[in-house]
Jmol script that loads the backbone (N, CA, C; Angstrom):
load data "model"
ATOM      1  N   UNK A   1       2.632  -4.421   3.665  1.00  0.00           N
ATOM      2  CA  UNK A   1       2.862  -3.215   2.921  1.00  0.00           C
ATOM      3  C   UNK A   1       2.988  -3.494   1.440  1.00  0.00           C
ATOM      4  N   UNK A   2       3.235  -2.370   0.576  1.00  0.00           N
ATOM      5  CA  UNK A   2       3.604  -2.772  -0.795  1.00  0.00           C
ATOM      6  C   UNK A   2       4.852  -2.464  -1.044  1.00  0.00           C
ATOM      7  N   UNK A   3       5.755  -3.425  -1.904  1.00  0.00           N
ATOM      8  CA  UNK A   3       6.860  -3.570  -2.315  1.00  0.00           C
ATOM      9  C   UNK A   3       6.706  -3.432  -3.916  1.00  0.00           C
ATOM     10  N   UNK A   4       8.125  -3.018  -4.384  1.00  0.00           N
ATOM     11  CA  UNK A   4       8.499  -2.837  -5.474  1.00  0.00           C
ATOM     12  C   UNK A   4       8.293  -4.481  -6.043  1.00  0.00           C
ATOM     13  N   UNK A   5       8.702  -5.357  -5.515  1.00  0.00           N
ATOM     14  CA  UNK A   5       8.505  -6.553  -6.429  1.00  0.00           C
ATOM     15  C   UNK A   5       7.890  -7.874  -5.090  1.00  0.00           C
ATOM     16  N   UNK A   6       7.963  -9.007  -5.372  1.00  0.00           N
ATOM     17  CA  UNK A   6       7.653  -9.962  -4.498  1.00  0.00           C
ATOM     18  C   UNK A   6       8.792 -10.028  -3.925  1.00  0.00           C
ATOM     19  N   UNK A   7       8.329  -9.708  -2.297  1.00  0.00           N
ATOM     20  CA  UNK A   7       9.857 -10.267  -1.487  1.00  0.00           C
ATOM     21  C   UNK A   7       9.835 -11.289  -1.476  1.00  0.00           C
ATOM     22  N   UNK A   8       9.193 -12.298  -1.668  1.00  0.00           N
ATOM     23  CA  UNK A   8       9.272 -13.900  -1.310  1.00  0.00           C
ATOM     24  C   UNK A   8      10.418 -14.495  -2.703  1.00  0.00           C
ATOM     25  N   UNK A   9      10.072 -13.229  -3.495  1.00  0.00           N
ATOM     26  CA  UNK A   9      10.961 -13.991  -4.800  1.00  0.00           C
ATOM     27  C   UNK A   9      11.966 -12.854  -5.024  1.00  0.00           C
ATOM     28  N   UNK A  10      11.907 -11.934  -5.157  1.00  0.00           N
ATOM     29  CA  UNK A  10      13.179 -10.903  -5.111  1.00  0.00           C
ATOM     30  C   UNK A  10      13.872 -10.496  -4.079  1.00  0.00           C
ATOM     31  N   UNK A  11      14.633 -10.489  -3.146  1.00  0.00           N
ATOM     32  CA  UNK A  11      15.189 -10.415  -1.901  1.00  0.00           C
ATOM     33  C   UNK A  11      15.620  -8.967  -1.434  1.00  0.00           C
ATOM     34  N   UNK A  12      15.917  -8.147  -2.355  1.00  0.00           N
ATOM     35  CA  UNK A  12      15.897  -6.539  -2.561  1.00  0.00           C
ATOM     36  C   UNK A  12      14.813  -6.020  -2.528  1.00  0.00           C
ATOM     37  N   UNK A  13      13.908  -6.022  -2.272  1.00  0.00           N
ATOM     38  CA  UNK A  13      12.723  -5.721  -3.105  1.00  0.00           C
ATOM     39  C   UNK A  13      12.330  -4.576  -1.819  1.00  0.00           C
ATOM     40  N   UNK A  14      11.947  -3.414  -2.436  1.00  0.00           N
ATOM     41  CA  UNK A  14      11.787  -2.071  -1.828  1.00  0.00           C
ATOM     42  C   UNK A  14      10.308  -2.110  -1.351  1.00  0.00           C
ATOM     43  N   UNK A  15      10.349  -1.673   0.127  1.00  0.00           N
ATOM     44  CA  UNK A  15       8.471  -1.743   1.029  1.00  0.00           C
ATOM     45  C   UNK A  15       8.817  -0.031   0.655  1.00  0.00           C
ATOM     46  N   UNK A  16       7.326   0.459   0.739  1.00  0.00           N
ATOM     47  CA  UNK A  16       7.475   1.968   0.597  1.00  0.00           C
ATOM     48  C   UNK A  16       6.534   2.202   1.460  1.00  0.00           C
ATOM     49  N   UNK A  17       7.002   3.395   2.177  1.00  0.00           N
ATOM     50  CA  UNK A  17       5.574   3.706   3.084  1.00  0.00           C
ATOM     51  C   UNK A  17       4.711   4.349   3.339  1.00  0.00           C
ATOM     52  N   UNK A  18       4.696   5.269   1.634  1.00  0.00           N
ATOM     53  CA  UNK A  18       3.725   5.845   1.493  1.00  0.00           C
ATOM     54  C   UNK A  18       3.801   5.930  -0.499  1.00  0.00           C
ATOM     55  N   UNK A  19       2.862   5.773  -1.161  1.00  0.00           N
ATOM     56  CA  UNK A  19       2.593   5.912  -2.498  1.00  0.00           C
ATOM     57  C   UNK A  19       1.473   6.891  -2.729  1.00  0.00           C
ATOM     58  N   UNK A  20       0.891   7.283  -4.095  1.00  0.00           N
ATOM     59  CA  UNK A  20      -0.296   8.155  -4.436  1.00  0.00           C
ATOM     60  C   UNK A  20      -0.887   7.136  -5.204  1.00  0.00           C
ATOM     61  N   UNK A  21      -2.059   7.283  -5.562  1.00  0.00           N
ATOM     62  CA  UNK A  21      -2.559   6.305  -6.229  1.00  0.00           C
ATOM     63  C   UNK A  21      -1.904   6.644  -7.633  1.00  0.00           C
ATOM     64  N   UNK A  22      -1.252   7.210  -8.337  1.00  0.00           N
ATOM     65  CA  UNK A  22      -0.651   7.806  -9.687  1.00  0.00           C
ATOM     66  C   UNK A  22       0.034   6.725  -9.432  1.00  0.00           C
ATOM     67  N   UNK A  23       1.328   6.783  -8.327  1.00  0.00           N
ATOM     68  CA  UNK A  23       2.191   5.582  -8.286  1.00  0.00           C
ATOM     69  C   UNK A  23       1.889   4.421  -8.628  1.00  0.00           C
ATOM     70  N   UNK A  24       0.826   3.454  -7.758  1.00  0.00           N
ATOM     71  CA  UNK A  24       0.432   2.538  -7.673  1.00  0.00           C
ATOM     72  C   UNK A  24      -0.190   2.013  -9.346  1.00  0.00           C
ATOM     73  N   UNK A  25      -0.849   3.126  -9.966  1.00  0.00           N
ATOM     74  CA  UNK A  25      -1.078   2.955 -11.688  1.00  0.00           C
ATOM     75  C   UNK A  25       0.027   2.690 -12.256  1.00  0.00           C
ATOM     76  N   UNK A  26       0.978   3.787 -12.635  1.00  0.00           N
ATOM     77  CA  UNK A  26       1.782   3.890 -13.547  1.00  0.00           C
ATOM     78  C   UNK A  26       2.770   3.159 -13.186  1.00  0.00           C
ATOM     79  N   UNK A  27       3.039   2.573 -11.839  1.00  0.00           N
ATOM     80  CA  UNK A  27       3.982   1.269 -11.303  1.00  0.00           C
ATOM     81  C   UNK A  27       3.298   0.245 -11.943  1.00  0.00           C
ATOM     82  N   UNK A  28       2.259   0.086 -11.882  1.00  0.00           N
ATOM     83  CA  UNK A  28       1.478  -1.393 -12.015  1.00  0.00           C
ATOM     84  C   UNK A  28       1.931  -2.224 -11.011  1.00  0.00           C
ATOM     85  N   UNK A  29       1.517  -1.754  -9.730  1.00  0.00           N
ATOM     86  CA  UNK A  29       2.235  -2.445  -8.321  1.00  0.00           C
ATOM     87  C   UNK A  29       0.960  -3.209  -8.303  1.00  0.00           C
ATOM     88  N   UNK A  30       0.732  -4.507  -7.854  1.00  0.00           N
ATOM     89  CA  UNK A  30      -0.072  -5.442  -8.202  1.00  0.00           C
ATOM     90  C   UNK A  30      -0.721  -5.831  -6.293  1.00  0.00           C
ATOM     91  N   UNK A  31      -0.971  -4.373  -5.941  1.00  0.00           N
ATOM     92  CA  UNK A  31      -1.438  -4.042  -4.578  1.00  0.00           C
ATOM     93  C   UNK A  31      -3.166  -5.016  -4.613  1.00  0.00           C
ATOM     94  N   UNK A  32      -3.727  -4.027  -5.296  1.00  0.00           N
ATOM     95  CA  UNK A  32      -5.616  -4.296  -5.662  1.00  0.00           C
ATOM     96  C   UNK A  32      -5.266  -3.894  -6.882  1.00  0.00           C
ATOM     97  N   UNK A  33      -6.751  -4.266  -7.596  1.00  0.00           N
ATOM     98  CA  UNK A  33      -7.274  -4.067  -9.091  1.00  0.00           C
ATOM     99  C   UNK A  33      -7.300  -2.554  -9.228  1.00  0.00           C
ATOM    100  N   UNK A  34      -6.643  -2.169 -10.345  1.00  0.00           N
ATOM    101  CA  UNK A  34      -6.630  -0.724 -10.999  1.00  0.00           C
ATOM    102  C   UNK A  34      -7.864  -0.080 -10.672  1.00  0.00           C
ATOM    103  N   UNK A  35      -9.189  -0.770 -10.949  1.00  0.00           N
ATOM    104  CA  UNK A  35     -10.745  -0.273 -10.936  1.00  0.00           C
ATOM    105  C   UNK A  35     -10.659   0.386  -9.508  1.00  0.00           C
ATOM    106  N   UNK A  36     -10.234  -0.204  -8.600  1.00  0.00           N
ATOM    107  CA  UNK A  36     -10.652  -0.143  -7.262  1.00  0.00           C
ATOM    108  C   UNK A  36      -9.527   1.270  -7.010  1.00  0.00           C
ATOM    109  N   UNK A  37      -8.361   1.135  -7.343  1.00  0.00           N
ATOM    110  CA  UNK A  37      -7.810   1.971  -7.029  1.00  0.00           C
ATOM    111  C   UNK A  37      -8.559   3.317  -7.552  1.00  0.00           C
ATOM    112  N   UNK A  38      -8.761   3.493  -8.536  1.00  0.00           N
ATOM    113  CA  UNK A  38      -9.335   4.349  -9.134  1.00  0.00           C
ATOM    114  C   UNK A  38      -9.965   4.976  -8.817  1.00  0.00           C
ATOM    115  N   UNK A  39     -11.145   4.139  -8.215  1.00  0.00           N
ATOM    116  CA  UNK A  39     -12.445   4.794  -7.487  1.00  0.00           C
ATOM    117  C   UNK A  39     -12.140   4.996  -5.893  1.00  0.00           C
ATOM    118  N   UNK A  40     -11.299   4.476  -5.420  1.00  0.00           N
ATOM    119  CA  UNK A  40     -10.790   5.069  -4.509  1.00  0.00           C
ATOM    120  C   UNK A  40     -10.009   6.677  -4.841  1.00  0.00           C
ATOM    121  N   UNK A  41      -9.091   6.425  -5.798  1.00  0.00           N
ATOM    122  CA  UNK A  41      -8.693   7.883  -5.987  1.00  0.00           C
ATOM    123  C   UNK A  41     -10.004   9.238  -6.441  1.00  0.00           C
ATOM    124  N   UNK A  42     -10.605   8.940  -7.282  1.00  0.00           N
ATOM    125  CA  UNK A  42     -11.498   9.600  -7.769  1.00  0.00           C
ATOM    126  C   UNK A  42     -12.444   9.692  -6.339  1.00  0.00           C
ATOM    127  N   UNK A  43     -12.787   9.901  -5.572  1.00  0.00           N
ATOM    128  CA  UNK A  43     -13.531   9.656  -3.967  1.00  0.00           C
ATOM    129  C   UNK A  43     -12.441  10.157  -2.821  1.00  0.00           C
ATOM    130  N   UNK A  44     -10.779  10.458  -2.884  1.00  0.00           N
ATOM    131  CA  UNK A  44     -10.608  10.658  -1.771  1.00  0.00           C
ATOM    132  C   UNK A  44     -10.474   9.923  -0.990  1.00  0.00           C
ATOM    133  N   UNK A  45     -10.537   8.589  -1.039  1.00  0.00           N
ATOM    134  CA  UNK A  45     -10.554   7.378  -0.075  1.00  0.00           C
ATOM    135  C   UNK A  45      -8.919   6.976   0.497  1.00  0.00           C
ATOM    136  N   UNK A  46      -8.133   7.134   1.456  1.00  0.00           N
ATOM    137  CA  UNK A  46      -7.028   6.397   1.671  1.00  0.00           C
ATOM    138  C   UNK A  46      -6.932   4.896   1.758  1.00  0.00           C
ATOM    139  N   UNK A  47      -5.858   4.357   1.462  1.00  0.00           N
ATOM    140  CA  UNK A  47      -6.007   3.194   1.294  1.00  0.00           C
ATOM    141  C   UNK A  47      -4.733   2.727   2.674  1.00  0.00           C
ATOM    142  N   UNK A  48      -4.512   2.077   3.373  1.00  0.00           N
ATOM    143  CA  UNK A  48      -3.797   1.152   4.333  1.00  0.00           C
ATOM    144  C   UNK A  48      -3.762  -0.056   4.060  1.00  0.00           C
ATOM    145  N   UNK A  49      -1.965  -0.655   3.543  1.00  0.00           N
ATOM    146  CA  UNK A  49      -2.163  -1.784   3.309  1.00  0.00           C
ATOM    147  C   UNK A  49      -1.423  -2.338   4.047  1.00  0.00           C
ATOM    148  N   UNK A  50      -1.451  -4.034   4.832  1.00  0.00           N
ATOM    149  CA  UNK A  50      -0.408  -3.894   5.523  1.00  0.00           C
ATOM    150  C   UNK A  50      -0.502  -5.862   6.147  1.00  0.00           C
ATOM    151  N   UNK A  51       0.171  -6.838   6.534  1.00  0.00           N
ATOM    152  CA  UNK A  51      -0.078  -8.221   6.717  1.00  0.00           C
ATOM    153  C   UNK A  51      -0.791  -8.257   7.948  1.00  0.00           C
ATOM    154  N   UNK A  52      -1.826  -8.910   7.636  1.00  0.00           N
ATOM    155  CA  UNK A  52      -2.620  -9.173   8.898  1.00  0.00           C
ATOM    156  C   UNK A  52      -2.505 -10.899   9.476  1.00  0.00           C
ATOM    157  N   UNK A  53      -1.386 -11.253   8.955  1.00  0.00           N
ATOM    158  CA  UNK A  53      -0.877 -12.237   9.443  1.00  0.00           C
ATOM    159  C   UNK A  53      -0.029 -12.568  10.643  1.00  0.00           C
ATOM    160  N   UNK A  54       0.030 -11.005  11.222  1.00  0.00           N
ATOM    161  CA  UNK A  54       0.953 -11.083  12.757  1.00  0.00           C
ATOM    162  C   UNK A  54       0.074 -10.932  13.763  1.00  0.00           C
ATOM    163  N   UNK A  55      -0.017 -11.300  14.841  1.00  0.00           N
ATOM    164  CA  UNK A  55      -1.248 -11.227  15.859  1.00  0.00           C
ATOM    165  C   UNK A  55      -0.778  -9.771  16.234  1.00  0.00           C
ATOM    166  N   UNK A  56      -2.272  -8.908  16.340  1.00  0.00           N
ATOM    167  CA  UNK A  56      -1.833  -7.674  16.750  1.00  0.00           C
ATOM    168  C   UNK A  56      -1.733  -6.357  15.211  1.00  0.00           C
ATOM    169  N   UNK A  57      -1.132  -7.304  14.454  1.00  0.00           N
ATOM    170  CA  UNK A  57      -0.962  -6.357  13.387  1.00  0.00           C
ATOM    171  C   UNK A  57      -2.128  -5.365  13.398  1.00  0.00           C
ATOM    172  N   UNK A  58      -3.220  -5.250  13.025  1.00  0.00           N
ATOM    173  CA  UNK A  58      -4.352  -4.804  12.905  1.00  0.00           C
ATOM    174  C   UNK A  58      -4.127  -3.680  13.867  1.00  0.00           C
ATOM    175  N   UNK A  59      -3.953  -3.172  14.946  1.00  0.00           N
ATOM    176  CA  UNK A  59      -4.175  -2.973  16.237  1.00  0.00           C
ATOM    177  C   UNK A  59      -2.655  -2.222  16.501  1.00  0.00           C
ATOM    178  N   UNK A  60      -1.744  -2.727  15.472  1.00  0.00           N
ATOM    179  CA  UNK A  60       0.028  -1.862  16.130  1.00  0.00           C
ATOM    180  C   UNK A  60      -0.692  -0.914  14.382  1.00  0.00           C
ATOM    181  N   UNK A  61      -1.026  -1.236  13.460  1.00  0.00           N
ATOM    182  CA  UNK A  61      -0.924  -0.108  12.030  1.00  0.00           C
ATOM    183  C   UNK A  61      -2.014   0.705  12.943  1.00  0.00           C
ATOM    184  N   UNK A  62      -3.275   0.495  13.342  1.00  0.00           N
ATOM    185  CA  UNK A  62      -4.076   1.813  13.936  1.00  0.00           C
ATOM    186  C   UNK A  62      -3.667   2.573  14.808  1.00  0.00           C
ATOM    187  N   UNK A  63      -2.379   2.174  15.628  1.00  0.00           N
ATOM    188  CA  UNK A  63      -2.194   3.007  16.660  1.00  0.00           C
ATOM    189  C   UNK A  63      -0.431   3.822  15.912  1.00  0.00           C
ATOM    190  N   UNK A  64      -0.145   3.228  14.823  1.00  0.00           N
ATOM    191  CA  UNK A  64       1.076   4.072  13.994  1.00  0.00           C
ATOM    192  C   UNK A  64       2.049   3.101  14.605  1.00  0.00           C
ATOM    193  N   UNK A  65       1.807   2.182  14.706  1.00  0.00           N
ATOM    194  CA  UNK A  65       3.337   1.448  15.237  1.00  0.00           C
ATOM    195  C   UNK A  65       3.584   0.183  14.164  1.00  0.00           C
ATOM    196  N   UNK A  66       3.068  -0.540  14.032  1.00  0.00           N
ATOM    197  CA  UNK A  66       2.719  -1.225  12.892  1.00  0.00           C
ATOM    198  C   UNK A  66       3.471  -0.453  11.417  1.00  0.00           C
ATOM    199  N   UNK A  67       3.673  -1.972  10.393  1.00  0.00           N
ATOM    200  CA  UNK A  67       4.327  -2.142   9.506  1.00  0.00           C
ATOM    201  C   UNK A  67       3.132  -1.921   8.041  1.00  0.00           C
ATOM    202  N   UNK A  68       2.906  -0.795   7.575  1.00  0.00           N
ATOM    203  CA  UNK A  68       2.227  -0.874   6.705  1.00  0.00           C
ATOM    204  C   UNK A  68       2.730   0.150   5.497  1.00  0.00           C
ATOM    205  N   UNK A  69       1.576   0.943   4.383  1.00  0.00           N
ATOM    206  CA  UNK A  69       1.925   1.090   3.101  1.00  0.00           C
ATOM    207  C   UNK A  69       0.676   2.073   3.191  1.00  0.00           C
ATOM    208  N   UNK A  70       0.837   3.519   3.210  1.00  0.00           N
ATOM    209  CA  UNK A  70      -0.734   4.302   3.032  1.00  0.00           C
ATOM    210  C   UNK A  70      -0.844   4.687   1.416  1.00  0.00           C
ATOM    211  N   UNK A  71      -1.419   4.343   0.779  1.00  0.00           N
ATOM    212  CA  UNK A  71      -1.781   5.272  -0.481  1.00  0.00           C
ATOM    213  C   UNK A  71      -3.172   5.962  -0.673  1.00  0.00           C
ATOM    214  N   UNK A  72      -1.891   7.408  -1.016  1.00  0.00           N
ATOM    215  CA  UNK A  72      -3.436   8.960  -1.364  1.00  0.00           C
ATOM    216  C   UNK A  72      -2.971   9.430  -1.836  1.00  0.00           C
ATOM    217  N   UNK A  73      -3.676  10.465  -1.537  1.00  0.00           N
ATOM    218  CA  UNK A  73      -3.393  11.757  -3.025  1.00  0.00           C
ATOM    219  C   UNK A  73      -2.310  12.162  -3.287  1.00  0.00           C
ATOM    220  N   UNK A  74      -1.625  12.513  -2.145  1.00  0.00           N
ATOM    221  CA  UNK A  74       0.139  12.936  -2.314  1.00  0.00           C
ATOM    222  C   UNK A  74       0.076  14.263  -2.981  1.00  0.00           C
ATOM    223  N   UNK A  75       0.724  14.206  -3.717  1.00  0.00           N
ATOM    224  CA  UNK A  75       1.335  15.485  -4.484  1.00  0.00           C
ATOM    225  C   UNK A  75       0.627  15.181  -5.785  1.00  0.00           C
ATOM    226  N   UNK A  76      -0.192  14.884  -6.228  1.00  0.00           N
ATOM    227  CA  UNK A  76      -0.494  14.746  -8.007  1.00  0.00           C
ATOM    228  C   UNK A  76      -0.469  15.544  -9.204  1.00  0.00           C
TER     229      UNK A  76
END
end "model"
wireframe off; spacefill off
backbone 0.3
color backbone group
């Protein structure tokens, strides 16, 4: 998912589980490259972010059980 800062280095550090792409800009949350976000926003595209480092992960976020981060349009 995306967090407010690196959990590996900040220990507080806030997962959110849902952002707009506005957020993700004006945070400068260091998710993907601004460009990409962009053109994802400008297109309508949702974005799902989420560690595909757990076996299964892939497979628990498609079915809504899984640990992830959606960013869209939201409220803008």
């Amino acid at each position: 998912g995306v967090y407010s800062a690196d959990p590996k280095v900040v220990a507080d550090a806030e997962r959110y589980d849902t952002l707009t792409y506005k957020d993700v800009l004006t945070r400068d949350l260091k998710v993907m490259d601004a460009s990409a976000i962009s053109l994802c926003r400008e297109n309508s595209i949702p974005i799902i972010v989420f560690s595909i480092h757990s076996t299964g992960a892939f497979a628990d976020v498609m079915t809504g059980k899984g640990k992830s981060t959606i960013i869209c349009k939201g409220e803008e």
